[in-house]
C-alpha positions as CSV (number, residue, x, y, z in Angstrom):
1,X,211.5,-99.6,131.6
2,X,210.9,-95.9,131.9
3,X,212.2,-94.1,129.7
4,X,211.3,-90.6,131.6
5,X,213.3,-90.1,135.0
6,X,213.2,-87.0,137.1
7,X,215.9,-85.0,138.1
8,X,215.8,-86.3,141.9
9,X,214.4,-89.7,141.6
10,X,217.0,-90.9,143.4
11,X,216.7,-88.7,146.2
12,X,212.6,-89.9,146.7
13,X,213.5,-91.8,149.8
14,X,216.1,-89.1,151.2
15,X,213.8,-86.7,150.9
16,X,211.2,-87.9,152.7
17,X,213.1,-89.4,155.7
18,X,214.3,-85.9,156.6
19,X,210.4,-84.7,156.7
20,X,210.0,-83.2,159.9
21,X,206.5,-83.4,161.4
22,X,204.9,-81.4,164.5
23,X,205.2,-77.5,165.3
24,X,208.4,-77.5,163.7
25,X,207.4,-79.5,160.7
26,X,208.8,-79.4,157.3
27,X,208.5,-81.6,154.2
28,X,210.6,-82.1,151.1
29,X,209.1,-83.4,147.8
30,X,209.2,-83.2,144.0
31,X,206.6,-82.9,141.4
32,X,208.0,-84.1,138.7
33,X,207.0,-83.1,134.9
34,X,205.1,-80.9,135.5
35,X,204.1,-78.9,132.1
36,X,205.8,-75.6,132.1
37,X,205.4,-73.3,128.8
38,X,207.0,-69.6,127.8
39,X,205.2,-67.3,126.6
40,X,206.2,-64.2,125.3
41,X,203.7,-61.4,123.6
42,X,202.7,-57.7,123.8
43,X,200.1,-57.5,126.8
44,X,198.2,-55.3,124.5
45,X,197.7,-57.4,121.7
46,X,194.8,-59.1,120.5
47,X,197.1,-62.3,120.3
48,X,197.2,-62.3,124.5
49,X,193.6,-61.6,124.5
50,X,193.2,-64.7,122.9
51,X,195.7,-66.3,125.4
52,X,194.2,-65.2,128.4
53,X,190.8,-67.1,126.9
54,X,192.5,-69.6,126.0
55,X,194.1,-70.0,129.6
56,X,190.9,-69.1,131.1
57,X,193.3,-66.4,133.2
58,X,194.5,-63.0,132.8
59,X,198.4,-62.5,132.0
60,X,199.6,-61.1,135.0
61,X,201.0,-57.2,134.9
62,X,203.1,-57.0,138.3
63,X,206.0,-58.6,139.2
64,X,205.3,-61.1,141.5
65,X,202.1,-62.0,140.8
66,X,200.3,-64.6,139.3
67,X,196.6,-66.2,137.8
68,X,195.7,-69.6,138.1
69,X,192.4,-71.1,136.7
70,X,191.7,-74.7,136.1
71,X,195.0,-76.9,135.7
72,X,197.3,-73.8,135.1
73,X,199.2,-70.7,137.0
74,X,200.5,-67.9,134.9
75,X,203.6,-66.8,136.6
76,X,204.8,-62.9,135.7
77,X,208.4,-63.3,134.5
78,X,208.5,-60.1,132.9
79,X,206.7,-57.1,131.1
80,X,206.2,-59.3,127.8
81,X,207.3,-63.1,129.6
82,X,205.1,-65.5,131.8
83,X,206.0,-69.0,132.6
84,X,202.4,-71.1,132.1
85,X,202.3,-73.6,134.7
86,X,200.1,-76.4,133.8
87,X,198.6,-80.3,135.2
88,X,197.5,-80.8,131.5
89,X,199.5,-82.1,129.1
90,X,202.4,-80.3,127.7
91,X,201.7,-81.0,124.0
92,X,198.4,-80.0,124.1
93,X,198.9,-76.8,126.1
94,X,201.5,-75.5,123.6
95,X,199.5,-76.2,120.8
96,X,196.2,-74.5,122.2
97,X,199.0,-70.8,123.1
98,X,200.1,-71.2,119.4
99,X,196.8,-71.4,117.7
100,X,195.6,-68.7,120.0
101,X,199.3,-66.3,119.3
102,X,198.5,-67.2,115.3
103,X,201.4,-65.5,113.4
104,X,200.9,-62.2,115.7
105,X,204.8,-61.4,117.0
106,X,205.9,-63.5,120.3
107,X,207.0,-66.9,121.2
108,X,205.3,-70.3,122.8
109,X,207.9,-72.7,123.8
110,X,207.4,-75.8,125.9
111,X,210.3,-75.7,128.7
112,X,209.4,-78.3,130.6
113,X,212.1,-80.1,130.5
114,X,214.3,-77.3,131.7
115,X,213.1,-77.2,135.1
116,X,211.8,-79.6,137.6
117,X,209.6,-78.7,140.4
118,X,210.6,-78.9,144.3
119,X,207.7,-78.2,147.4
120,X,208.9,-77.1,150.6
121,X,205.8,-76.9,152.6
122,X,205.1,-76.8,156.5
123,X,205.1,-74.8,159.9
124,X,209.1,-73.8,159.6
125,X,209.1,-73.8,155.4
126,X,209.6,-70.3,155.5
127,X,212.4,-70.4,158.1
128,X,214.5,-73.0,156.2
129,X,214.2,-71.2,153.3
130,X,215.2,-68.1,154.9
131,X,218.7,-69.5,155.9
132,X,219.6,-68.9,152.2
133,X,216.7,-66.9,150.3
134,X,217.1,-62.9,150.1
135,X,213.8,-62.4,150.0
136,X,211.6,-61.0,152.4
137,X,209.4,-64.1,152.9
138,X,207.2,-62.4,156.0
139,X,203.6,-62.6,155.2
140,X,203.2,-59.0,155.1
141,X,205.9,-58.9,151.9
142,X,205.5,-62.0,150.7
143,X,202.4,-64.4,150.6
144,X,200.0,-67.1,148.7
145,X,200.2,-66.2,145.2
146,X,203.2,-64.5,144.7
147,X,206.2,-65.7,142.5
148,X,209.2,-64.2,141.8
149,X,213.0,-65.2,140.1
150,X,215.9,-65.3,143.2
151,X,218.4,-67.8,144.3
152,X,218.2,-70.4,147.3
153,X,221.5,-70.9,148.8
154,X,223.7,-70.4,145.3
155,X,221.0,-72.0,143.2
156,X,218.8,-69.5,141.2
157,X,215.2,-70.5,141.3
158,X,211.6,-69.1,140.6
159,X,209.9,-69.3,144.0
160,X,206.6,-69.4,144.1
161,X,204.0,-69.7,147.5
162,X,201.4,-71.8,146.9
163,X,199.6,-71.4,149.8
164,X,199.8,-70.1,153.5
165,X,200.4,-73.5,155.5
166,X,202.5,-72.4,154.1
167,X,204.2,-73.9,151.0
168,X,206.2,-73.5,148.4
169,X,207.2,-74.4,145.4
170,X,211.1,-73.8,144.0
171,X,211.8,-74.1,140.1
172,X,215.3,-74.6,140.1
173,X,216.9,-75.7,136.1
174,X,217.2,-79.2,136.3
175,X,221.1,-79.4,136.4
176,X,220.9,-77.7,139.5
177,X,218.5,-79.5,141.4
178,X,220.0,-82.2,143.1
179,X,222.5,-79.7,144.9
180,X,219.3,-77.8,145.7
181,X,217.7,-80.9,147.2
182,X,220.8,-81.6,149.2
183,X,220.9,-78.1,150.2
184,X,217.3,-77.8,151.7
185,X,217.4,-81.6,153.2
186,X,220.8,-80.3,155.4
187,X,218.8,-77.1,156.0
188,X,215.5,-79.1,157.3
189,X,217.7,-81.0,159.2
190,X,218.0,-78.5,162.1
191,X,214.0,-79.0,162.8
192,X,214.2,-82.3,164.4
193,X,215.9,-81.0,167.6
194,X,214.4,-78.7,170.1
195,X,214.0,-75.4,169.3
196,X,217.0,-73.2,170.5
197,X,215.5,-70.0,172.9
């Protein structure tokens, strides 16, 4: 028996019957457990030198932005706060930021279980998000690479686009990610008619 279950486990097979495919596509899935670690230190320390070797990527100084190299994506949460996204194991990534922050000031604290990790990728992604996201999602404000805290419908997520087919993926706390999947599957849901003119 599993003794691990993700948020929307039970929503697997709702999720990917309202998948749209074609011009109009859209898909809905979740990546579950995925390692997610906050950090917290002075960007001009030696401590977040260390980090940045460590990670094998800078610490990202804008708002919006992010680093990736390897199995992780540094994601700016705020002038001393990034969210390290990581493939690797949780343990072992937490371990490697503490030894590298030694007893400078700042914090490294394994999240992962906060949060779970939804992907919203295809032609008309940005569209259904745009029914309930404030950002400006255009490619020319918003594009591959850039992350940044807002809601989605009611639910506040970090929103991060991965790429430009495009697609993105939504961090929403875990207690509020099966209304967030329900939300975006009755927002895809639209797709699978004919566009209106």
């Amino acid at each position: 028996m599993a003794l691990r279950t993700s948020p929307l486990a039970h929503l697997e097979e709702r999720m990917r019957a309202a998948g749209v495919t074609g011009a109009r596509g859209v898909a809905l899935t979740e990546w579950p457990f995925l390692t997610m670690v906050n950090l917290r230190v002075d960007p001009a320390s030696g401590a977040a030198d260390r980090i940045e070797k460590t990670l094998g990527a800078p610490l990202p100084r804008l708002c919006g932005h992010t680093s990736a190299s390897g199995p992780h994506t540094v994601v700016w949460l705020g002038p001393d706060e990034w969210l390290v996204l990581s493939q690797a194991d949780g343990t072992a990534v937490t371990a490697e930021l503490r030894q590298a922050l030694a007893t400078d000031p700042g914090s490294v604290v394994d999240v992962s279980a906060n949060r779970t990790t939804l992907e919203l990728s295809g032609p008309a992604a940005r569209q259904v998000l745009e029914k309930g996201c404030p950002l400006d999602l255009h490619p020319r404000a918003f594009g591959p690479g850039r992350a940044v805290s807002t809601t989605v419908g009611p639910v506040p997520v970090l929103l991060w686009q991965v790429d430009d087919r495009p697609a993105y993926r939504l961090f929403p706390r875990s207690s509020f990610a099966v209304y967030l999947a329900h939300w975006l599957i009755d927002a895809m849901s639209e797709y699978r008619g004919p566009e209106v003119p």
